[in-house]
N, CA, C and O atoms as a Tripos MOL2 file, in Angstrom:
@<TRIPOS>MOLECULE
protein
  200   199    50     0     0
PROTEIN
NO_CHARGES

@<TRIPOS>ATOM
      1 N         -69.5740   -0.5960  -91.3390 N.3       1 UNK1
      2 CA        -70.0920   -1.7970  -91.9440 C.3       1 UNK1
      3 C         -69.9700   -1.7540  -93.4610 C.2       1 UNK1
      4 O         -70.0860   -2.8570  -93.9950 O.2       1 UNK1
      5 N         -69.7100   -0.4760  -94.4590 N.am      2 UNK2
      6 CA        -70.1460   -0.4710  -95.8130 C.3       2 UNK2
      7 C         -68.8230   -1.0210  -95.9820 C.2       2 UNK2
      8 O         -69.1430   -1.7960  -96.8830 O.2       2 UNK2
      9 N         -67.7010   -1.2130  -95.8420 N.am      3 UNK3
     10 CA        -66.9450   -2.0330  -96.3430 C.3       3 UNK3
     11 C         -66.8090   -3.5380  -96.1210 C.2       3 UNK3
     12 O         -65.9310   -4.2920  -96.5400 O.2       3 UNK3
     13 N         -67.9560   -3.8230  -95.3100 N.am      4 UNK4
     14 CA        -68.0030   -5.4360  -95.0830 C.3       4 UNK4
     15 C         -69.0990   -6.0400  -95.8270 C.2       4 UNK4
     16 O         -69.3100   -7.2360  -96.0290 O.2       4 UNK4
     17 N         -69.9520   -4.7310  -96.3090 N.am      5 UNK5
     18 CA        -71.3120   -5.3920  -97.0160 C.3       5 UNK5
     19 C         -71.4270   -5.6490  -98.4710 C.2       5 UNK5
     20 O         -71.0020   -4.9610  -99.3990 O.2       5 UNK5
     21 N         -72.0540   -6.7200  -98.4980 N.am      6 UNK6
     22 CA        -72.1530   -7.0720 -100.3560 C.3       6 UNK6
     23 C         -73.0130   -6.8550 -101.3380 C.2       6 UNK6
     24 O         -73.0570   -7.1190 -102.5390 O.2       6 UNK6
     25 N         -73.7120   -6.2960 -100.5370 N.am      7 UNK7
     26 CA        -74.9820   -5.9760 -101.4090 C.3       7 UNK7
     27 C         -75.7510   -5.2360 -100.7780 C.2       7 UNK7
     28 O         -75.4030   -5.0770  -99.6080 O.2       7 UNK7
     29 N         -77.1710   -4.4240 -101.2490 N.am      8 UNK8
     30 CA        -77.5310   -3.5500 -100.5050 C.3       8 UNK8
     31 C         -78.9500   -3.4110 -101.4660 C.2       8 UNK8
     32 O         -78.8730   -3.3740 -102.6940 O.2       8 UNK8
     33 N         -80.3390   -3.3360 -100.6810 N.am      9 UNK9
     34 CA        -81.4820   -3.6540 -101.4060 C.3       9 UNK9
     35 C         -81.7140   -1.6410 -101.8610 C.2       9 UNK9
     36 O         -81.8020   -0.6140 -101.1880 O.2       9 UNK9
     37 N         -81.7340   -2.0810 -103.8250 N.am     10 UNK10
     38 CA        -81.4670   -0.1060 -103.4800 C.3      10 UNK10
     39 C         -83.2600    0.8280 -103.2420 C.2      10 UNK10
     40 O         -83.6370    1.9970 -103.3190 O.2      10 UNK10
     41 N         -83.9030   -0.4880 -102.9400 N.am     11 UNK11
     42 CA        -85.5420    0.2270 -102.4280 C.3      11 UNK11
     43 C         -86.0050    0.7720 -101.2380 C.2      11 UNK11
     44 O         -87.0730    1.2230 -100.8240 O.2      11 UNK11
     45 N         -84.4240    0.5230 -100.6390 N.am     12 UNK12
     46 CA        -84.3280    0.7350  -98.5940 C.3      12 UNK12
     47 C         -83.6730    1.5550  -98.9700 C.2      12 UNK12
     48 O         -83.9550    2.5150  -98.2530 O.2      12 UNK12
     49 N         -82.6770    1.9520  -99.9020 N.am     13 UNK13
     50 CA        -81.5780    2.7380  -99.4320 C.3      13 UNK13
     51 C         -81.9420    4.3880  -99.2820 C.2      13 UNK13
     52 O         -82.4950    5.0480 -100.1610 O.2      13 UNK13
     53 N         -81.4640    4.9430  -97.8520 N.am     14 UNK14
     54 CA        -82.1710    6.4550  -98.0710 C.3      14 UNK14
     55 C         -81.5750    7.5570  -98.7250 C.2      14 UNK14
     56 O         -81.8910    8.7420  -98.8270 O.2      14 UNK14
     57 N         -80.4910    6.7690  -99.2060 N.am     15 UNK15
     58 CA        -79.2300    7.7310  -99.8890 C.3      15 UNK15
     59 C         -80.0070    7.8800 -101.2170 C.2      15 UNK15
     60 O         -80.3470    6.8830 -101.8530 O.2      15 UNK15
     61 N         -80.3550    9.4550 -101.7310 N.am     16 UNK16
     62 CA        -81.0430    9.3390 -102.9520 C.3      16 UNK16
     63 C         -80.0330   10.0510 -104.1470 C.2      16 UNK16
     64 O         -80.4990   10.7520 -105.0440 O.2      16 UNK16
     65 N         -78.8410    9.8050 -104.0290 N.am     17 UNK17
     66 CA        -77.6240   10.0520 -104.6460 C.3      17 UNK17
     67 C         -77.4370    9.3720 -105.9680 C.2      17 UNK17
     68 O         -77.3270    8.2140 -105.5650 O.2      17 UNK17
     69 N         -77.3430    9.3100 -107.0720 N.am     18 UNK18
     70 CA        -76.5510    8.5960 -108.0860 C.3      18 UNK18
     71 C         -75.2320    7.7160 -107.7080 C.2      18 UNK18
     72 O         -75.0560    6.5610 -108.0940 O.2      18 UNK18
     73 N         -74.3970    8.4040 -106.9450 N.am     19 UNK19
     74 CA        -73.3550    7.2990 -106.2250 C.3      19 UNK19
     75 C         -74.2520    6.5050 -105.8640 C.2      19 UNK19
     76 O         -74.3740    5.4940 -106.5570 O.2      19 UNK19
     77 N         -74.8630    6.6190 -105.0800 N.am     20 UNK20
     78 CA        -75.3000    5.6840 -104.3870 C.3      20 UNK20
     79 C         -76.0290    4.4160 -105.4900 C.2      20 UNK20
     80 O         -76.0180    3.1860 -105.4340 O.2      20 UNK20
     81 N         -76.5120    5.1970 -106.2700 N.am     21 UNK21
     82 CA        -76.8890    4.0400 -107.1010 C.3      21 UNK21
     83 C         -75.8940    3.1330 -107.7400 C.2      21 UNK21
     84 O         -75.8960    1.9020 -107.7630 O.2      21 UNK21
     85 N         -74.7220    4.2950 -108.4490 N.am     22 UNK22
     86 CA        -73.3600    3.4430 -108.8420 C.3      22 UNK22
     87 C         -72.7680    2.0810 -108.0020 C.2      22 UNK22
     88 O         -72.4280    1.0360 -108.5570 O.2      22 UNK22
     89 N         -72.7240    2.3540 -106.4430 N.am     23 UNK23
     90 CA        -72.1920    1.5830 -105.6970 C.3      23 UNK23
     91 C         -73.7320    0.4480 -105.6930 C.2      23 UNK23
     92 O         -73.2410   -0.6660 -105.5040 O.2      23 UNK23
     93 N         -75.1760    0.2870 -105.8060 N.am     24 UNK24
     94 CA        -75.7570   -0.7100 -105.6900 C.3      24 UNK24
     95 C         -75.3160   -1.7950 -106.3820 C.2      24 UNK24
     96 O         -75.2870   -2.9030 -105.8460 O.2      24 UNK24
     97 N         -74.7410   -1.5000 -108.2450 N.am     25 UNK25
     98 CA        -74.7800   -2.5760 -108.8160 C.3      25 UNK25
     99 C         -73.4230   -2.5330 -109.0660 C.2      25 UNK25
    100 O         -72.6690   -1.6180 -108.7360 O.2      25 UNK25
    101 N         -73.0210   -3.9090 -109.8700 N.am     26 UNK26
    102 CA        -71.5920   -4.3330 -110.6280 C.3      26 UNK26
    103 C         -71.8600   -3.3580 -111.7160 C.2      26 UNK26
    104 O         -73.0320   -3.1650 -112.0400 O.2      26 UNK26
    105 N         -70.7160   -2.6020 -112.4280 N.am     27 UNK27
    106 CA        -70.0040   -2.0130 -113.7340 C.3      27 UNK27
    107 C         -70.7550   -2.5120 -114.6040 C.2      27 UNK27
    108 O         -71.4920   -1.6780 -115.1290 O.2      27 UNK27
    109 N         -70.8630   -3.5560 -114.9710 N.am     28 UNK28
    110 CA        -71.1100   -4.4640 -116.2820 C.3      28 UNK28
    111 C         -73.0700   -4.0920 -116.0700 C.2      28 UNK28
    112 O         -73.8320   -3.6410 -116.9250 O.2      28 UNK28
    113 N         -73.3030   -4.3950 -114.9820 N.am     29 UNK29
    114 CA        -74.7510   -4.0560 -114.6390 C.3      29 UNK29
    115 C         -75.6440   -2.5650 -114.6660 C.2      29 UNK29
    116 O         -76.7200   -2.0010 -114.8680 O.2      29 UNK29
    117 N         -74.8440   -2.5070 -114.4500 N.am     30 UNK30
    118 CA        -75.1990   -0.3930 -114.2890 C.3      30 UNK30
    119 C         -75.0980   -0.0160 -115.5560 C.2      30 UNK30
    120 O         -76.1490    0.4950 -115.9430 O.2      30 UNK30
    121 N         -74.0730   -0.0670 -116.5450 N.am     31 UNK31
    122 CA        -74.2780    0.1390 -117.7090 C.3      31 UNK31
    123 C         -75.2620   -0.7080 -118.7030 C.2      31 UNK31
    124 O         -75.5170   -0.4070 -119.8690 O.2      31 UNK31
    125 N         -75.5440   -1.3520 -118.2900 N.am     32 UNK32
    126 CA        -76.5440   -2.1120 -118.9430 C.3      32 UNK32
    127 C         -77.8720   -1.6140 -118.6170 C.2      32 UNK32
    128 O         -78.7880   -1.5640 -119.4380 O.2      32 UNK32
    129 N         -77.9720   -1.2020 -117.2520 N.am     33 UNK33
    130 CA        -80.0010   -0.4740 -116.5070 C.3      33 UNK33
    131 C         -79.5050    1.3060 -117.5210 C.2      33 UNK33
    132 O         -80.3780    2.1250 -117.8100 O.2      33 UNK33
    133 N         -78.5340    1.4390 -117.7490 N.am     34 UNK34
    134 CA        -78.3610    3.0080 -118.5400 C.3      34 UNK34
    135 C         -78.9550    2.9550 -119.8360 C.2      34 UNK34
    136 O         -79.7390    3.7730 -120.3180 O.2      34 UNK34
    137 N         -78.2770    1.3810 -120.6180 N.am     35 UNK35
    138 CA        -78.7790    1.3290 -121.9990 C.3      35 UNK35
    139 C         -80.2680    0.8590 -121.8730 C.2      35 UNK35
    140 O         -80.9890    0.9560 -122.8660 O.2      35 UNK35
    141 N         -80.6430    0.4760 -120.9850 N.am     36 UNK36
    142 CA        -82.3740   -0.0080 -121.2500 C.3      36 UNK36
    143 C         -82.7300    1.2270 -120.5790 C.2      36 UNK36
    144 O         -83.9470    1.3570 -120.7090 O.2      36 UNK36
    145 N         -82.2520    2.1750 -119.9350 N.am     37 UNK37
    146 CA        -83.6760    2.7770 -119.4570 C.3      37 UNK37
    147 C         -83.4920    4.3520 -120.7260 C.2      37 UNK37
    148 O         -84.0820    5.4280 -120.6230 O.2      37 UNK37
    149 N         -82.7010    4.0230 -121.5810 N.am     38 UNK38
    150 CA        -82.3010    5.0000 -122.6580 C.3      38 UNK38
    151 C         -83.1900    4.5040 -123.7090 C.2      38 UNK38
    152 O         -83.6030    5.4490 -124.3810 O.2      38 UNK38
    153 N         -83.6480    3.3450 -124.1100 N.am     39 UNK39
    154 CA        -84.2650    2.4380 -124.8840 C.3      39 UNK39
    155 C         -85.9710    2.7990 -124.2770 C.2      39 UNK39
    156 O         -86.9320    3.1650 -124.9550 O.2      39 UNK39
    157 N         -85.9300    2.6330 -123.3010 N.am     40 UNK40
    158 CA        -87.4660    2.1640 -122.6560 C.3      40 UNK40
    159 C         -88.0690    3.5510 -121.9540 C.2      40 UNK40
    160 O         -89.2420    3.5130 -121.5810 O.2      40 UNK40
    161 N         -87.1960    4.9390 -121.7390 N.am     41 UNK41
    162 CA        -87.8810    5.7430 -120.3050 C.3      41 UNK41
    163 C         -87.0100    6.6820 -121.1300 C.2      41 UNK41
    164 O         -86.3050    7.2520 -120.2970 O.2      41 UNK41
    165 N         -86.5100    7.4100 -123.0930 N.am     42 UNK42
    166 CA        -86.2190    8.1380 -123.0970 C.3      42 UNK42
    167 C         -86.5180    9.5960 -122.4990 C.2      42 UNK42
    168 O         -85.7490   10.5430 -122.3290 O.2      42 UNK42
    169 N         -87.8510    9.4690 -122.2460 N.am     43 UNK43
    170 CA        -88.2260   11.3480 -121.1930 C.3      43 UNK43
    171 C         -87.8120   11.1550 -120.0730 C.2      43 UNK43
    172 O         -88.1330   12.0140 -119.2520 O.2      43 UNK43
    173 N         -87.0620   10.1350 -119.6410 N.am     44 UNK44
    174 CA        -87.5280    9.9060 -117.9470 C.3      44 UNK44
    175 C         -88.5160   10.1990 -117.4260 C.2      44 UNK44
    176 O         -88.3650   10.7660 -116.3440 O.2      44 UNK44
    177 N         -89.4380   10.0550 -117.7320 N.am     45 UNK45
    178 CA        -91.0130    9.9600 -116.9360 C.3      45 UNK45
    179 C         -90.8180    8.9350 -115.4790 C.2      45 UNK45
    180 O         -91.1710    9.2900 -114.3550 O.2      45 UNK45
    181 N         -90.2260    7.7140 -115.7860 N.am     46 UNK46
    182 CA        -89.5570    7.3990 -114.1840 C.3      46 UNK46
    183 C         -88.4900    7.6890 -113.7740 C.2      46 UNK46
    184 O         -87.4740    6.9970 -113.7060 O.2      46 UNK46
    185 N         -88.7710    9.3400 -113.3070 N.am     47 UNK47
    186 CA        -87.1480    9.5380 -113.0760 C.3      47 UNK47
    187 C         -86.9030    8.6630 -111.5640 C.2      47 UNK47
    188 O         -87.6610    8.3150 -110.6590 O.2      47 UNK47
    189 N         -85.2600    8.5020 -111.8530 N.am     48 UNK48
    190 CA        -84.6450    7.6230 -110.9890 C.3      48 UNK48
    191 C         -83.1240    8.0230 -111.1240 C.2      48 UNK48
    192 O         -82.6700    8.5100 -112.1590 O.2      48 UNK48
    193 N         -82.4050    7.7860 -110.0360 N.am     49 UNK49
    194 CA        -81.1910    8.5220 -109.7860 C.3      49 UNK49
    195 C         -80.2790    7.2630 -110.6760 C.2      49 UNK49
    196 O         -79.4860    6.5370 -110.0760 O.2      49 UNK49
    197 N         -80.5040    7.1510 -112.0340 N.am     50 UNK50
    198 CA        -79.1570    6.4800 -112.3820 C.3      50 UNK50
    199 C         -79.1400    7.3620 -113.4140 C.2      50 UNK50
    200 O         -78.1980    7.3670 -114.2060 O.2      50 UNK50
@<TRIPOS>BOND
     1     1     2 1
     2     2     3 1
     3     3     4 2
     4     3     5 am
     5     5     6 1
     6     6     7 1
     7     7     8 2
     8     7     9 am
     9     9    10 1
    10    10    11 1
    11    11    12 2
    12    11    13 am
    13    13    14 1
    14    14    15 1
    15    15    16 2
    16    15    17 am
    17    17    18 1
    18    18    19 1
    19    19    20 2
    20    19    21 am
    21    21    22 1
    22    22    23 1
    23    23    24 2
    24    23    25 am
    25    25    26 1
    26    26    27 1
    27    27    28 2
    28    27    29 am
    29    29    30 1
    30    30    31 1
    31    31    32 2
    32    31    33 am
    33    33    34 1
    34    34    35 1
    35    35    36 2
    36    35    37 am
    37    37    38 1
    38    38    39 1
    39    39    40 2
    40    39    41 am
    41    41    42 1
    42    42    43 1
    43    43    44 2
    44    43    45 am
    45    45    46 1
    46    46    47 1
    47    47    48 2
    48    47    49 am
    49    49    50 1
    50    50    51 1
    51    51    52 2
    52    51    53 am
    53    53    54 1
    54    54    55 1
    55    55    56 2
    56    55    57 am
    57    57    58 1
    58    58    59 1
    59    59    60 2
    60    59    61 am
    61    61    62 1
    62    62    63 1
    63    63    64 2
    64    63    65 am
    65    65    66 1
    66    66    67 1
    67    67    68 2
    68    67    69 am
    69    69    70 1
    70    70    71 1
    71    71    72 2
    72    71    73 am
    73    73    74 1
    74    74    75 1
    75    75    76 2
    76    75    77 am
    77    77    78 1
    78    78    79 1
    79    79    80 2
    80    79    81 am
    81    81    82 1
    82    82    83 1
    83    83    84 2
    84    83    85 am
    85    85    86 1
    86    86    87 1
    87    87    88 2
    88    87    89 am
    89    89    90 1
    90    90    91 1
    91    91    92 2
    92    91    93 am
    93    93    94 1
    94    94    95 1
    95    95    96 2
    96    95    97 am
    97    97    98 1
    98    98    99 1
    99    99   100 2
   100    99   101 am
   101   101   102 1
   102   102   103 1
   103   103   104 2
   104   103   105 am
   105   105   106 1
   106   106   107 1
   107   107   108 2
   108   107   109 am
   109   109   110 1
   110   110   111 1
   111   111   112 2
   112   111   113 am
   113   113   114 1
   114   114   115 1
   115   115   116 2
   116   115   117 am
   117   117   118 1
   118   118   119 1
   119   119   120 2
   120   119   121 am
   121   121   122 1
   122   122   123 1
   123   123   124 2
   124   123   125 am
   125   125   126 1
   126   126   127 1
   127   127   128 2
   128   127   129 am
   129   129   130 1
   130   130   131 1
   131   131   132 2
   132   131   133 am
   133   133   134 1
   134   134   135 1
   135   135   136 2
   136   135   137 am
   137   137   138 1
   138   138   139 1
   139   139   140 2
   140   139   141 am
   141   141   142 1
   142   142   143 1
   143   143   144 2
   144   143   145 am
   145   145   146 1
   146   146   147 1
   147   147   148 2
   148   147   149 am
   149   149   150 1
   150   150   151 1
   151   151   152 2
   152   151   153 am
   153   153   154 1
   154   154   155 1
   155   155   156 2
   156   155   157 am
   157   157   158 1
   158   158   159 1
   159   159   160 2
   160   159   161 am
   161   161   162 1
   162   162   163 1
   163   163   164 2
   164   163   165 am
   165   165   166 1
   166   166   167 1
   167   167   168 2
   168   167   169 am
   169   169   170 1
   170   170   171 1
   171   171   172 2
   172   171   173 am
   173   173   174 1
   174   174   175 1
   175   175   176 2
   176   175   177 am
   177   177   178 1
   178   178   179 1
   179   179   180 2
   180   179   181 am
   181   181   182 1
   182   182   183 1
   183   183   184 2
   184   183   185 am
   185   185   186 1
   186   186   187 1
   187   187   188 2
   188   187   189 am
   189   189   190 1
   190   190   191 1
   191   191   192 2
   192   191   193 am
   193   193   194 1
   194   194   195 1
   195   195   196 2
   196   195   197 am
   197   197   198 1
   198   198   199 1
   199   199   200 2
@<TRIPOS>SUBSTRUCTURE
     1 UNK1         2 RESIDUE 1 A UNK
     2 UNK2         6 RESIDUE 1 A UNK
     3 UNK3        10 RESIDUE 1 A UNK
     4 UNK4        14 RESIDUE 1 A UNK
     5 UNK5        18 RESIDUE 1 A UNK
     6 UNK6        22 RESIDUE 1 A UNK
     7 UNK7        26 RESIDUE 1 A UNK
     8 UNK8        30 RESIDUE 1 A UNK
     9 UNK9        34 RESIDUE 1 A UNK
    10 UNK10       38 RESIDUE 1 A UNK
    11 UNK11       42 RESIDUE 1 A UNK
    12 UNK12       46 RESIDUE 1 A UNK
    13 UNK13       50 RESIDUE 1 A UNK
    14 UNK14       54 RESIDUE 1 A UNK
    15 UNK15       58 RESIDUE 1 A UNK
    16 UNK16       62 RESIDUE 1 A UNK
    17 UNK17       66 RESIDUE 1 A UNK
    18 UNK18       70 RESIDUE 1 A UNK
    19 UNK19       74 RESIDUE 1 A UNK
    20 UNK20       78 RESIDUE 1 A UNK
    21 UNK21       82 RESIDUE 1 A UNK
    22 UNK22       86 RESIDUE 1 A UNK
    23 UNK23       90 RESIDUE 1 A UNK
    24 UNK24       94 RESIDUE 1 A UNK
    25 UNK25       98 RESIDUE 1 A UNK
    26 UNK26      102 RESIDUE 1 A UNK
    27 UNK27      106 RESIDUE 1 A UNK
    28 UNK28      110 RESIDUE 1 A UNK
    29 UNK29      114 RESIDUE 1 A UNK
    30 UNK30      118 RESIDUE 1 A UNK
    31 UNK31      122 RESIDUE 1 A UNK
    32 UNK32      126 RESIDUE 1 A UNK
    33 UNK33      130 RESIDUE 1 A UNK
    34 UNK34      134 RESIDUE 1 A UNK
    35 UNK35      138 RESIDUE 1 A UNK
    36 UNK36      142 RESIDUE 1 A UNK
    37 UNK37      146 RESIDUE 1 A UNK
    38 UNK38      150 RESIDUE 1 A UNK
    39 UNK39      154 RESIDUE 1 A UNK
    40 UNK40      158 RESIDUE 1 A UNK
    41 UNK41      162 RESIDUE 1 A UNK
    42 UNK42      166 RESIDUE 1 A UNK
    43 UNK43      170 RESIDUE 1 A UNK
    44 UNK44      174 RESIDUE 1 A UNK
    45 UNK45      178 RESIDUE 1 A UNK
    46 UNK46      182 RESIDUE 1 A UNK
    47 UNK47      186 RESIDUE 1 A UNK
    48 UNK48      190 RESIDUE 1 A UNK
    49 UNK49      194 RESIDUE 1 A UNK
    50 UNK50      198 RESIDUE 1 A UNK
């Protein structure tokens, strides 16, 4: 099915991978949750697999 699907909610997903996060969003998007959470969560205190 992952090549038929378009989207994918990443709060279900059990894959706790960084790919996995790569593949949730568009390019343009993912680099953009990198520069805010570099701005907003420099300790990572919420760490999160991006």
């Amino acid at each position: 099915m992952s090549p038929m699907s378009v989207g994918r909610y990443v709060n279900y997903d059990g894959d706790n991978s960084r790919e996995s996060a790569v593949r949730s969003y568009s390019v343009p998007k993912y680099r953009r949750l990198i520069e805010v959470k570099k701005v907003y969560d420099p300790h990572d205190l919420f760490a999160t697999r991006l």
